[in-house]
Biopython code that builds the backbone (N, CA, C, O; Angstrom):
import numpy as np
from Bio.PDB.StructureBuilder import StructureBuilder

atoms = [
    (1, "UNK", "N", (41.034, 3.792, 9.668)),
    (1, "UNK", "CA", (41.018, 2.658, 10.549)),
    (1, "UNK", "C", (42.085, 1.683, 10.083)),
    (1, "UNK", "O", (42.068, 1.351, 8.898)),
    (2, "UNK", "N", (42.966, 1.216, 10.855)),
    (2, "UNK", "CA", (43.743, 0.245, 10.409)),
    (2, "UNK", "C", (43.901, -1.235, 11.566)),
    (2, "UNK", "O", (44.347, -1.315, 12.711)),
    (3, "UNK", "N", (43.282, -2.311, 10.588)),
    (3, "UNK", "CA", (42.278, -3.628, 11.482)),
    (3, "UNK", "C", (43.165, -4.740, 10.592)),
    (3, "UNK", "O", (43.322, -4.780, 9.372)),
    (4, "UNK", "N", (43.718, -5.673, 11.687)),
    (4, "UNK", "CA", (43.603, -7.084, 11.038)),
    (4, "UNK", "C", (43.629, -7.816, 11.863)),
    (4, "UNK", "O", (44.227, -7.739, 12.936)),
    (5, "UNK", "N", (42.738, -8.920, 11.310)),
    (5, "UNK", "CA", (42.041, -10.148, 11.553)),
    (5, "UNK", "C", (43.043, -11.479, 11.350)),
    (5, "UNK", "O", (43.457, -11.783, 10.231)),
    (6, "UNK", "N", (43.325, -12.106, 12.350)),
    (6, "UNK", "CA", (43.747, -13.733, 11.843)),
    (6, "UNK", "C", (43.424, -14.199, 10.522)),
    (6, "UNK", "O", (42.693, -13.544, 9.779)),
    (7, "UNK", "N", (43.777, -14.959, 10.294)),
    (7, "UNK", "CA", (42.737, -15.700, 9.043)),
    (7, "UNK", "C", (42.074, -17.073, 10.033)),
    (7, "UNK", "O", (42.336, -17.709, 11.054)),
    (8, "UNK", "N", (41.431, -17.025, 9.341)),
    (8, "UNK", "CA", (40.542, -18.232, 10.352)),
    (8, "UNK", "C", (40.272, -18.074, 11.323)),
    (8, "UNK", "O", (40.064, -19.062, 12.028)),
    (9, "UNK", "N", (40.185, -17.255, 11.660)),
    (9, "UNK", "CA", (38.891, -16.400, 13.202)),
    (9, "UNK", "C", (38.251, -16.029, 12.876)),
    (9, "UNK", "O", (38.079, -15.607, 11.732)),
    (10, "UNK", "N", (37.403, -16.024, 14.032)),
    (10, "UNK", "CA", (35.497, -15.357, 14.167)),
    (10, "UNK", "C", (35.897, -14.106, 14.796)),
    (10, "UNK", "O", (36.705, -13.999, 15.718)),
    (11, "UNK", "N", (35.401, -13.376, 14.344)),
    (11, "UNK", "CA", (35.430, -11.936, 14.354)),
    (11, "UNK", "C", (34.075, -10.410, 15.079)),
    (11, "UNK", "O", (33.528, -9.873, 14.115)),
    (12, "UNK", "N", (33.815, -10.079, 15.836)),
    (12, "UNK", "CA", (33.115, -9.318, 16.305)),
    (12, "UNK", "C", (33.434, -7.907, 16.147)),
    (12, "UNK", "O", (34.415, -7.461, 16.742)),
    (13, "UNK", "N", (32.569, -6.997, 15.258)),
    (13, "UNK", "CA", (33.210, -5.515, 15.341)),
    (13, "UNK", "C", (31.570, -5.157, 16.122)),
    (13, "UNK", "O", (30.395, -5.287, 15.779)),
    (14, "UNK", "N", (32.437, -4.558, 17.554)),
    (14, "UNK", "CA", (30.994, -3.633, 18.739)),
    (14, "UNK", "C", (31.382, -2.553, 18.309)),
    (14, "UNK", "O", (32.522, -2.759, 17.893)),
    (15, "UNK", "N", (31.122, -1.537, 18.161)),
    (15, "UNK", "CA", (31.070, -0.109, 18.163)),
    (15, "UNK", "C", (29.864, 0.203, 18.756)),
    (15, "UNK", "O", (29.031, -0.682, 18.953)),
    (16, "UNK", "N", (29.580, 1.865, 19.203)),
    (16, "UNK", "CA", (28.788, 2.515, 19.621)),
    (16, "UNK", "C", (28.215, 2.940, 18.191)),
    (16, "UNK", "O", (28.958, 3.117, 17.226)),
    (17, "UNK", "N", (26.251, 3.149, 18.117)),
    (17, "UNK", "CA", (25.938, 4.105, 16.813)),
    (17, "UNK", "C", (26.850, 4.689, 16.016)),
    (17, "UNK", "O", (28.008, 5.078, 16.169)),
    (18, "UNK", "N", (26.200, 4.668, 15.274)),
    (18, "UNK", "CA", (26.952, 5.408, 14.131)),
    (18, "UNK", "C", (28.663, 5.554, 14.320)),
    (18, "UNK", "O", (29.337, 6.439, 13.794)),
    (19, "UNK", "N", (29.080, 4.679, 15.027)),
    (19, "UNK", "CA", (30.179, 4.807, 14.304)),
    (19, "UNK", "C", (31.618, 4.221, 13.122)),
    (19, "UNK", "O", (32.844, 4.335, 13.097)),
    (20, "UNK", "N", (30.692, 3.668, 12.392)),
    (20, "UNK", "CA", (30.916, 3.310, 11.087)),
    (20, "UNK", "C", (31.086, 2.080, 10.875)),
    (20, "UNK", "O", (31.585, 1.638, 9.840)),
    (21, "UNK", "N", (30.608, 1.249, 12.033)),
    (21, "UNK", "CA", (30.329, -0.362, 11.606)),
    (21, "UNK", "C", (29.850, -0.646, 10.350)),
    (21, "UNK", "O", (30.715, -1.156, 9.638)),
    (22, "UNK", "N", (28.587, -0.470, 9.727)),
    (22, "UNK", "CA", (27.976, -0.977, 8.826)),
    (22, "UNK", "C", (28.810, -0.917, 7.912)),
    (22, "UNK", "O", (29.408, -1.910, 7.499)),
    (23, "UNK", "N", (29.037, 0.758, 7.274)),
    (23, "UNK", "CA", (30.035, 1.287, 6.461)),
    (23, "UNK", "C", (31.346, 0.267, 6.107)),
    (23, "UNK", "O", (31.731, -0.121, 5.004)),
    (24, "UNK", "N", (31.824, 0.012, 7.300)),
    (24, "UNK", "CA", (33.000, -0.680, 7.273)),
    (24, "UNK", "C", (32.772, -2.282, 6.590)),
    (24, "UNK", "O", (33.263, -2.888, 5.638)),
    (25, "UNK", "N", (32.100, -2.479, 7.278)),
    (25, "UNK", "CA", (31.219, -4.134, 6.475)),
    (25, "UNK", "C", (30.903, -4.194, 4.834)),
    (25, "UNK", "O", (31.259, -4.953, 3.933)),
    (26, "UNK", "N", (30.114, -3.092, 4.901)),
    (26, "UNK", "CA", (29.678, -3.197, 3.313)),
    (26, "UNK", "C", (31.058, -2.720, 2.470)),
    (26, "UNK", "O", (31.221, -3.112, 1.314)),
    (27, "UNK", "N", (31.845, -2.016, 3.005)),
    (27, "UNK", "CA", (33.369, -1.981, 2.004)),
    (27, "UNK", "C", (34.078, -3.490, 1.925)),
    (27, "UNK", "O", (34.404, -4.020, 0.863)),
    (28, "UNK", "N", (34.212, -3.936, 2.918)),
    (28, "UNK", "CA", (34.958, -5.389, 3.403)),
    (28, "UNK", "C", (34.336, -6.189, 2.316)),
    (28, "UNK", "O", (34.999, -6.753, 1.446)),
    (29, "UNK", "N", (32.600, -6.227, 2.421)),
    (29, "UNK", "CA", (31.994, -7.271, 1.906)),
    (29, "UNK", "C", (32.002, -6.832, 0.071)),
    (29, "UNK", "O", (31.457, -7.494, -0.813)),
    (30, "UNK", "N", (32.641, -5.783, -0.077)),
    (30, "UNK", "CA", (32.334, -5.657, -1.593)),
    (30, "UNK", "C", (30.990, -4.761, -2.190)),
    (30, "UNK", "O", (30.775, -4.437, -3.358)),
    (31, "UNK", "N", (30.204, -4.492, -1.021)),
    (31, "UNK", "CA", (28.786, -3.958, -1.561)),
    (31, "UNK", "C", (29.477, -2.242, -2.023)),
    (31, "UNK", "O", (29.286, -1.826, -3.165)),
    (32, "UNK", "N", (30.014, -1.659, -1.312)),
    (32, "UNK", "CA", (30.412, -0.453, -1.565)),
    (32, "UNK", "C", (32.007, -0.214, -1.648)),
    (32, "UNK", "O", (32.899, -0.887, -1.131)),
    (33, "UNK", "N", (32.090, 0.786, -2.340)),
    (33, "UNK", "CA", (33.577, 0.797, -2.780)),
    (33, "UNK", "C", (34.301, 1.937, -1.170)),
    (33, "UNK", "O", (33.553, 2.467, -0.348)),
    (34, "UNK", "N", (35.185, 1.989, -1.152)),
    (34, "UNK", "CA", (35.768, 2.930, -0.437)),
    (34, "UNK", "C", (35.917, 4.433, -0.802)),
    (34, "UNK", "O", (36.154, 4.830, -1.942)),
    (35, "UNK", "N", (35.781, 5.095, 0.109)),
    (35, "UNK", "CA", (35.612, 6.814, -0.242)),
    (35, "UNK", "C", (37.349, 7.199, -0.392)),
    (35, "UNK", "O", (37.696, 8.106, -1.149)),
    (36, "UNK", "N", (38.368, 6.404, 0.414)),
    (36, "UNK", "CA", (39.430, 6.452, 0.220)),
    (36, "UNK", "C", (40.451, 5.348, 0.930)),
    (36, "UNK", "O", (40.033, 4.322, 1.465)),
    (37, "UNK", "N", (41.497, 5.622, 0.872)),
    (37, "UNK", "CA", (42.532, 3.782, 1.543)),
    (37, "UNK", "C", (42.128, 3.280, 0.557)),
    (37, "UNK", "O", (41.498, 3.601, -0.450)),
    (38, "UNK", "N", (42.680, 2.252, 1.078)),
    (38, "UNK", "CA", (42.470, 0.741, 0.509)),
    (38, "UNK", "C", (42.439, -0.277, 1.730)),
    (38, "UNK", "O", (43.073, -0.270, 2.786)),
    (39, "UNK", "N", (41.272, -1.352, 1.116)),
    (39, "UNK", "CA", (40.645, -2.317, 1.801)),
    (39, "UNK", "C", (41.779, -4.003, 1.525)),
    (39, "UNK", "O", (42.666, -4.032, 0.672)),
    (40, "UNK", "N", (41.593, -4.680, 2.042)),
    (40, "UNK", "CA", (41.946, -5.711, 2.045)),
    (40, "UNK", "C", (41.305, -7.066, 2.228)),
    (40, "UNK", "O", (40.441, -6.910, 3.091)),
    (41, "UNK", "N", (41.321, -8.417, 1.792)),
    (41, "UNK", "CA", (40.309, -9.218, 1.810)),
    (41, "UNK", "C", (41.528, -10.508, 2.050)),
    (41, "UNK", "O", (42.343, -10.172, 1.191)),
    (42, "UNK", "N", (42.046, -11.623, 2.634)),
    (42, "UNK", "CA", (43.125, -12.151, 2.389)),
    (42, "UNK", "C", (43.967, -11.999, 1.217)),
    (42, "UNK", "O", (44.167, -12.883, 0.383)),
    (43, "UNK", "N", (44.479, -10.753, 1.201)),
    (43, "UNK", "CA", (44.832, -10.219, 0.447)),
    (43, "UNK", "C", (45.201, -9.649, -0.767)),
    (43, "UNK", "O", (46.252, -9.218, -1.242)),
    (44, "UNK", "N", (43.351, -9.836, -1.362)),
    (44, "UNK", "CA", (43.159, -8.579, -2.239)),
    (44, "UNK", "C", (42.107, -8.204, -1.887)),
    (44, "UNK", "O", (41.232, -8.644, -1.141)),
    (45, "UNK", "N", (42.332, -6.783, -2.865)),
    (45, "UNK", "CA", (41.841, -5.669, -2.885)),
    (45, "UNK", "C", (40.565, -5.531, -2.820)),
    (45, "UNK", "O", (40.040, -6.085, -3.786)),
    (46, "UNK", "N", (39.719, -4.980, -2.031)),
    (46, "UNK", "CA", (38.103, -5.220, -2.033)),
    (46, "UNK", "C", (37.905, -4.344, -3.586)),
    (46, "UNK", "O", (37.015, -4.766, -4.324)),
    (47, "UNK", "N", (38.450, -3.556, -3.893)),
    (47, "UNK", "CA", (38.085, -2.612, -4.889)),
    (47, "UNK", "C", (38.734, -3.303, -6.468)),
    (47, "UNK", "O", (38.008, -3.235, -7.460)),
    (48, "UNK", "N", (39.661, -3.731, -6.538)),
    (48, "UNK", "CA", (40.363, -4.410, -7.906)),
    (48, "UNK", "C", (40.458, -5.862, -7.645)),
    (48, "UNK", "O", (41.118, -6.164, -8.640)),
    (49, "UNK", "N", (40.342, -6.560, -7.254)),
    (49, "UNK", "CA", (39.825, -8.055, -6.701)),
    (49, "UNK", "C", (38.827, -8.544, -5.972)),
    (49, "UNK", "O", (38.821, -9.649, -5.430)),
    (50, "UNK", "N", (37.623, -7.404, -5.935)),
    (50, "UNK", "CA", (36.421, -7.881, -5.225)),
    (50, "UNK", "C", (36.049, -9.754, -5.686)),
    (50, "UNK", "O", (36.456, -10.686, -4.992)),
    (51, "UNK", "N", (35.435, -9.887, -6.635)),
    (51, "UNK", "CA", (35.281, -11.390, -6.897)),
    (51, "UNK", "C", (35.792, -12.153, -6.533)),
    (51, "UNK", "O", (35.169, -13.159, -6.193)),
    (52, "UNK", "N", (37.596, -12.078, -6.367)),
    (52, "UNK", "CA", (37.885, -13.339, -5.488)),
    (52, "UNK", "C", (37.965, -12.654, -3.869)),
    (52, "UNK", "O", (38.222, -13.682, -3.242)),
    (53, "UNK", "N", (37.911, -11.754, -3.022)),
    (53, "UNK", "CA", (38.096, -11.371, -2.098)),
    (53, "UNK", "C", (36.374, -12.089, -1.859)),
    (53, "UNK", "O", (36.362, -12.941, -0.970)),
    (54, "UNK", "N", (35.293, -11.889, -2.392)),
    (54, "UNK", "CA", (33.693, -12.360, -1.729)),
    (54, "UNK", "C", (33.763, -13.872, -1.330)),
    (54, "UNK", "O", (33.054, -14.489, -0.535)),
    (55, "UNK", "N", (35.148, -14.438, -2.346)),
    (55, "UNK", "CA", (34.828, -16.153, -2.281)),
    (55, "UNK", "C", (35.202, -16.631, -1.218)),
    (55, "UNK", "O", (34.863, -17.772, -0.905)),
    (56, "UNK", "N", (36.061, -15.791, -0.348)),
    (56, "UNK", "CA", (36.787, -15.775, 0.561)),
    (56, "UNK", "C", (35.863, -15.823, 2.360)),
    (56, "UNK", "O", (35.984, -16.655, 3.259)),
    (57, "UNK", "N", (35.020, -14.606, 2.292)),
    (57, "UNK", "CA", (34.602, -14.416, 3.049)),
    (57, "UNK", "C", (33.330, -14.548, 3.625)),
    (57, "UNK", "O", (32.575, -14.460, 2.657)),
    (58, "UNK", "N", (32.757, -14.683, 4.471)),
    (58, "UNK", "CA", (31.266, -14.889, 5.497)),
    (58, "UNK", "C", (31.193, -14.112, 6.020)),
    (58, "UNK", "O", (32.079, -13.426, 6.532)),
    (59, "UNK", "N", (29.313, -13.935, 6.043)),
    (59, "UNK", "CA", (29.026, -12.306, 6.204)),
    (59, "UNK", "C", (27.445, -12.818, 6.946)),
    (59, "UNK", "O", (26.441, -13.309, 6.429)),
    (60, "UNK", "N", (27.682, -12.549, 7.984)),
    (60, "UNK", "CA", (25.759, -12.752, 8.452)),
    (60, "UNK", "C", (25.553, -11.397, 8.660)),
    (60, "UNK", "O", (26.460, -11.121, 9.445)),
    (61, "UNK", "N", (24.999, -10.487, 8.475)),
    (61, "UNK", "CA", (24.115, -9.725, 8.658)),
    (61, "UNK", "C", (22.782, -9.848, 9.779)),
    (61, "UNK", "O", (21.952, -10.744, 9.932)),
    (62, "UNK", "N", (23.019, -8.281, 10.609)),
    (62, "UNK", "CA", (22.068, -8.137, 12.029)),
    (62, "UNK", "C", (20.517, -8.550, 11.280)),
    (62, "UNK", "O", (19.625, -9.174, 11.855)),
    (63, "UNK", "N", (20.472, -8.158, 10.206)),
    (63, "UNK", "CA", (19.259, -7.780, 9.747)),
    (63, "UNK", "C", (18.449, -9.170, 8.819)),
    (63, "UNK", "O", (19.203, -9.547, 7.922)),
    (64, "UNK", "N", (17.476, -9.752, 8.851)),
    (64, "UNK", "CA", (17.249, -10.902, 7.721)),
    (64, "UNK", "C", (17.747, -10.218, 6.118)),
    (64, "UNK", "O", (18.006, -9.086, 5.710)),
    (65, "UNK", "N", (17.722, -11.144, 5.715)),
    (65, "UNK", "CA", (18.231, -10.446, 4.138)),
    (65, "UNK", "C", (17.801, -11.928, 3.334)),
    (65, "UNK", "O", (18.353, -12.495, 2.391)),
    (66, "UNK", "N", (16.864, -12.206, 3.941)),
    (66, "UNK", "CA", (16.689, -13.729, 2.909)),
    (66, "UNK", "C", (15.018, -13.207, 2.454)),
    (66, "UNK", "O", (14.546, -12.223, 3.024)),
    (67, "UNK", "N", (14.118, -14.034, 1.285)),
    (67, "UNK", "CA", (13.217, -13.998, 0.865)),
    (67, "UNK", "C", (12.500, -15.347, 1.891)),
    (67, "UNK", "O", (12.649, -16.540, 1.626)),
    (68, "UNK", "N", (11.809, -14.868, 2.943)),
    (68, "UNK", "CA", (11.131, -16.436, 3.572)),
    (68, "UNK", "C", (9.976, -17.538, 2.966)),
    (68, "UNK", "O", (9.610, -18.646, 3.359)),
    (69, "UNK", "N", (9.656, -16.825, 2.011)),
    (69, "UNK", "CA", (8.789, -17.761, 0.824)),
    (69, "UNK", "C", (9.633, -18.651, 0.290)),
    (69, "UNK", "O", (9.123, -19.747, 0.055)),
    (70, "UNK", "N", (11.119, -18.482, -0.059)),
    (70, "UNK", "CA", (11.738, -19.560, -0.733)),
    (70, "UNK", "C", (12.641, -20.263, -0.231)),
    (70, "UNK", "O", (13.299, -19.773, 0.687)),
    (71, "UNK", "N", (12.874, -21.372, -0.612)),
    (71, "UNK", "CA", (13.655, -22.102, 0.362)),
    (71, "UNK", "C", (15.180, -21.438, 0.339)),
    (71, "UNK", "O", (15.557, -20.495, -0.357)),
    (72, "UNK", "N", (15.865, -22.128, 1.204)),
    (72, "UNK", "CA", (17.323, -21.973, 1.633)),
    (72, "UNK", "C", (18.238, -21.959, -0.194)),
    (72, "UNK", "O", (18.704, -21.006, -0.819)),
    (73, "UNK", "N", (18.194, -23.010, -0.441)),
    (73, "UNK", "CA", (18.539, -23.495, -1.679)),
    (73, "UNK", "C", (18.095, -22.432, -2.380)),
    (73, "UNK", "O", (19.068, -21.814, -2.813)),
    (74, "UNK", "N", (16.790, -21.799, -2.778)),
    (74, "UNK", "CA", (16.462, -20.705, -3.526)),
    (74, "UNK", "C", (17.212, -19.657, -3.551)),
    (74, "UNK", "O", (17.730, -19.178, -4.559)),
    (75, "UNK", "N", (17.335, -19.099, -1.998)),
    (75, "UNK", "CA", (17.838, -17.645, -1.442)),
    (75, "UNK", "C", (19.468, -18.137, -2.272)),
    (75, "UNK", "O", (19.942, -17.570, -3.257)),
    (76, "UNK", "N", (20.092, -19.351, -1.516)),
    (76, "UNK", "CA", (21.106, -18.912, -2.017)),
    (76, "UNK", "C", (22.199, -18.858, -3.864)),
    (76, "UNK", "O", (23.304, -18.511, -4.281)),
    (77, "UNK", "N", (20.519, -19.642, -4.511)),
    (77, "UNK", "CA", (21.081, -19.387, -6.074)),
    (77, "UNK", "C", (20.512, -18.190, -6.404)),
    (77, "UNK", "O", (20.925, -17.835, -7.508)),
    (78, "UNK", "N", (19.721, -17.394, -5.909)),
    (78, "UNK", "CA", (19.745, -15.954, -6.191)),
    (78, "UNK", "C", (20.875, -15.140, -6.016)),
    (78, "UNK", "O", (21.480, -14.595, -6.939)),
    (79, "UNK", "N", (21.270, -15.028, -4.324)),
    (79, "UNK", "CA", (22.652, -14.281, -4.075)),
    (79, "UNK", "C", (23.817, -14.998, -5.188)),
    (79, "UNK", "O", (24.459, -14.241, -5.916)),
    (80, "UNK", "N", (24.010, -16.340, -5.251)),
    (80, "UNK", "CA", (24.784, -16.735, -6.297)),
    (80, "UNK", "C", (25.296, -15.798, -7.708)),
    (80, "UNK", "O", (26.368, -15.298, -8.050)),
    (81, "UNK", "N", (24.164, -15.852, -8.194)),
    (81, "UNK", "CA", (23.709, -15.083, -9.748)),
    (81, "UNK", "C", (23.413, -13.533, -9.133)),
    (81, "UNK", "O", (23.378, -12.790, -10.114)),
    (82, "UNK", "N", (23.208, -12.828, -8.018)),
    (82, "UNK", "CA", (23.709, -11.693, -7.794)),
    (82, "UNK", "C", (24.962, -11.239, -7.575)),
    (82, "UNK", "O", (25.309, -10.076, -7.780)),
    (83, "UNK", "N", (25.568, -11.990, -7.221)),
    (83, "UNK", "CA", (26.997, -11.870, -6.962)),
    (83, "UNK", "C", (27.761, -11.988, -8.214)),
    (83, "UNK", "O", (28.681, -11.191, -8.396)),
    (84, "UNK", "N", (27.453, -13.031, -9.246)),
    (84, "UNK", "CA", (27.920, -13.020, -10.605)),
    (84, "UNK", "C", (28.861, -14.258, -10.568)),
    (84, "UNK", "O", (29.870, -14.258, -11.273)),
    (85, "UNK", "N", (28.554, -15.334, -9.750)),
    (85, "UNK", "CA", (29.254, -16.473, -9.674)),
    (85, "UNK", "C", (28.393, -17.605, -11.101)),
    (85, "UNK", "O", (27.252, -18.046, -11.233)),
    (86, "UNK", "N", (29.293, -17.674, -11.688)),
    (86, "UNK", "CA", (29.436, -18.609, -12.955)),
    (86, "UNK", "C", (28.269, -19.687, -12.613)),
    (86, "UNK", "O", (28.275, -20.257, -11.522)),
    (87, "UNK", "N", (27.570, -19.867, -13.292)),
    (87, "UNK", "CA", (26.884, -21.184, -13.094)),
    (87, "UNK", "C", (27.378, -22.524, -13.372)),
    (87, "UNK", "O", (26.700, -23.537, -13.203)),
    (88, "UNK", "N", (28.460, -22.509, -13.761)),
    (88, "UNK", "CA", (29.396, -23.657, -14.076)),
    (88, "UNK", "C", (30.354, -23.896, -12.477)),
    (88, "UNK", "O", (31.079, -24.872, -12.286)),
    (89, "UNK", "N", (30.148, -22.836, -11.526)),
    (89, "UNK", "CA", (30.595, -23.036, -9.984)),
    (89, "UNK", "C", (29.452, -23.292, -9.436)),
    (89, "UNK", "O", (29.743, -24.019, -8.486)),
    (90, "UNK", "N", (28.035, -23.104, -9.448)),
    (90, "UNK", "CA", (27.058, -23.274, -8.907)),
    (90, "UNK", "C", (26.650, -24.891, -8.458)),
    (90, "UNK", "O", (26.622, -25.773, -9.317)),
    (91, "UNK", "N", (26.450, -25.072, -7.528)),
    (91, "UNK", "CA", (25.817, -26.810, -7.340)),
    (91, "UNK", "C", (24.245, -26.336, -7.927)),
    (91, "UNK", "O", (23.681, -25.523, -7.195)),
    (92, "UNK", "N", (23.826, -26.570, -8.611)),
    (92, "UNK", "CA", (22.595, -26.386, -9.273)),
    (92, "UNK", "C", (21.748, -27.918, -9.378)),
    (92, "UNK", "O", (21.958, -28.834, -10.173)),
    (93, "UNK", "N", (20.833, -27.841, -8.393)),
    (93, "UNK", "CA", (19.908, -28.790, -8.797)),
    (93, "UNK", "C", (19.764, -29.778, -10.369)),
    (93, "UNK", "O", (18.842, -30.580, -10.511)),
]
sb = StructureBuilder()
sb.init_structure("model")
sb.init_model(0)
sb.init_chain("A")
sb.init_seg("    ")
for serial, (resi, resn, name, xyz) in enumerate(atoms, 1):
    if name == "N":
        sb.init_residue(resn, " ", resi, " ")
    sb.init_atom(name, np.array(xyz, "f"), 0.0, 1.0, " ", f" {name:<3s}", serial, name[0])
structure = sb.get_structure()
C-alpha cells in the first residue's frame, strides 16, 4: 500500500472486511511491527522511531479501549506508563 496523508488532516480509512484496515492502524500506531516495507509517521519510522512517531499521532479506536470504573485522568496515566512516556513528561496530579 502506498498512502499519504497531509499533516494536519483528519483522516478516514473505509475499506470493505477484512481488508487490512485494522492491520494497517496497529502498524501506523506502533502496536505491531510490519511483516515488510517500511512505515512512516511524520517522518519516522514506525519500526526504529516508534516513540517519537506515537507523540505525534491520534488514534480513536471503533472499539472502547478505556477502563469505565476509572476516570478519564486514570485511563490516560495508565496508557501514559504503557506507552513508556517518562513521568517527568507526565502532568501528574
Amino acid at each position: 500500500m502506498d498512502l499519504e496523508v497531509e499533516w494536519g488532516t483528519a483522516f478516514a480509512l473505509l475499506r470493505p472486511n477484512d481488508a487490512g484496515k485494522t492491520t494497517l492502524i496497529r502498524i501506523l500506531s506502533t502496536q505491531i511491527p510490519p511483516s515488510g516495507g517500511s512505515a512512516y509517521i511524520g517522518g519516522y519510522n514506525v519500526t526504529d522511531d516508534a516513540n517519537k512517531a506515537r507523540k505525534i499521532i491520534g488514534y480513536v479506536p471503533q472499539e472502547i479501549s478505556v477502563w469505565t470504573d476509572l476516570t478519564a485522568y486514570d485511563n490516560l496515566l495508565i496508557y501514559s506508563k504503557i506507552y513508556g512516556i517518562p513521568s517527568s513528561e507526565r502532568k501528574e496530579k
